[in-house]
C-alpha positions in Angstrom: 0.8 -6.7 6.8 -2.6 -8.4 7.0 -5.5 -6.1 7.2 -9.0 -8.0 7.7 -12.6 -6.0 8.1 -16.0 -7.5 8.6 -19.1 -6.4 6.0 -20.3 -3.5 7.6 -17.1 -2.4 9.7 -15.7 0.7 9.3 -11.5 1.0 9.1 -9.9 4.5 8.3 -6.1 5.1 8.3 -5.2 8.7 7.9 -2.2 10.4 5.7 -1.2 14.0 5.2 0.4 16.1 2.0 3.9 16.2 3.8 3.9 12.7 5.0 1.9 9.9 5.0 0.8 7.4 8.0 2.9 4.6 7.7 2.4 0.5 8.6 5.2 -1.6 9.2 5.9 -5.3 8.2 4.2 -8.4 10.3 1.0 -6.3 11.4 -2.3 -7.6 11.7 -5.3 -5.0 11.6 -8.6 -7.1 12.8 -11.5 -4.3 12.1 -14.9 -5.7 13.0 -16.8 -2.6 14.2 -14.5 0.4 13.8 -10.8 1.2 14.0 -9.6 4.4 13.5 -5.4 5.4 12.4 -4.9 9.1 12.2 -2.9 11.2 9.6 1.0 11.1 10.0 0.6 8.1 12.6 3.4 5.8 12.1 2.8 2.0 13.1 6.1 -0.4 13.9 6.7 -4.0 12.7 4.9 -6.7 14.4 1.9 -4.5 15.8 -1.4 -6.0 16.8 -4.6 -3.9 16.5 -7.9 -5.3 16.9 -11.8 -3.8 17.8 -12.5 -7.1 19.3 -11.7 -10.1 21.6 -12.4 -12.5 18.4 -13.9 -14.9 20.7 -17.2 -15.3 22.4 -16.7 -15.9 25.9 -20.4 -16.8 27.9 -21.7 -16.4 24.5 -20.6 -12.6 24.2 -17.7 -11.3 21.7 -16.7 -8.1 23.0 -16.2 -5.5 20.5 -15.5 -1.7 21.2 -14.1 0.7 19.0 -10.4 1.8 18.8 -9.2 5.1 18.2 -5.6 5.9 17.6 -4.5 9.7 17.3 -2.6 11.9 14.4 1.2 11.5 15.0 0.9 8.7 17.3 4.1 6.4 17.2 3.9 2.4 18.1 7.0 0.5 18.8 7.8 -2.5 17.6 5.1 -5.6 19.1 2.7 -2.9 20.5 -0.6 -4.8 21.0 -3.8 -2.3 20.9 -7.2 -3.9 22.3 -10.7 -3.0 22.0 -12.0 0.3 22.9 -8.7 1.9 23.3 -8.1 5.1 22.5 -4.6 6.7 22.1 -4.4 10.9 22.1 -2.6 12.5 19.4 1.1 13.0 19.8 1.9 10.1 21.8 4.5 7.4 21.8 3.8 3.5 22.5 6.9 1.5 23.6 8.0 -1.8 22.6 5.6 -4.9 23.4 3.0 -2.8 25.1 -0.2 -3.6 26.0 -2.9 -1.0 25.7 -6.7 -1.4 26.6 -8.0 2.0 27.8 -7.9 5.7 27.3 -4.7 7.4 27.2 -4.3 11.4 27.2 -2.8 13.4 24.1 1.2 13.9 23.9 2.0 11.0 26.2 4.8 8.3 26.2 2.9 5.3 27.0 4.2 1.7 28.6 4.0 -1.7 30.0 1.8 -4.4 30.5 -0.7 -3.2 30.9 0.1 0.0 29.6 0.3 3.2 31.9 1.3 6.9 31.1 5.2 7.1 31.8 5.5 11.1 30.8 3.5 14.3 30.1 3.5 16.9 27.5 5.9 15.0 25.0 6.7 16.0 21.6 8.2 13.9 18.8 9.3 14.1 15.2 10.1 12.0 12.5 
C-alpha cells in the first residue's frame, strides 16, 4: 500500500471497536487536499484513490475532496477520483470508475460508475 499526503492535507481513515477499516495490497492513496475513509470501510487490492487530477491541465490541477462512507466495500481495481463521494453502506464493483455523488446503501458500477441497485445491505 502506498499512502502519500501533501503538507497541509488532511487524510482520515476510520476503524471501529468490533472491526477495523481495512486496506488491501497494491493501493495507492494520493491525499492533497482531503480524503476521507470511514469506520468499518473495507478497501480491496489494487484500489486507486486520489483528491486530485495530479496534473495541471491549462495551468489548473483540479483538486476536490473525496468522501468515502462507513461500511463502504471497494472491489478489487476500484478507481475513486476527485470530489467523489460514496454513501455509507454501499458496494463498488470490480474496476470501477467513480467521479460523482453516489447515494447511501447502493451497489455501484461501471465506467463511469452508475447506481446498479437500491437499499442494499452487506456484511462481512
Amino acid at each position: 500500500v502506498k499512502i502519500m499526503v501533501r503538507a497541509n492535507a488532511e487524510l482520515t481513515i476510520g476503524g471501529s471497536q468490533k472491526s477495523l477499516s481495512g486496506i488491501t495490497s497494491d493501493t495507492i492513496i494520493i491525499c492533497s487536499k482531503k480524503i476521507i475513509i470511514g469506520r468499518d470501510s473495507i478497501i480491496s487490492w489494487n484500489v486507486y484513490i486520489s483528491d486530485s487530477s495530479q496534473h495541471k491541465i491549462d495551468g489548473i490541477e483540479r483538486i476536490n475532496d473525496i468522501e468515502i462512507g462507513n461500511n463502504v466495500w471497494l472491489s478489487e481495481g476500484v478507481t475513486i477520483s476527485y470530489g467523489t463521494k460514496v454513501g455509507n453502506g454501499s458496494i463498488v464493483g470490480s474496476k470501477s470508475f467513480l467521479n460523482g455523488i453516489f447515494e447511501e446503501n447502493t451497489l455501484i458500477a461501471g465506467i463511469p460508475a452508475k447506481i446498479k441497485k437500491y437499499n442494499i445491505k452487506w456484511e462481512r
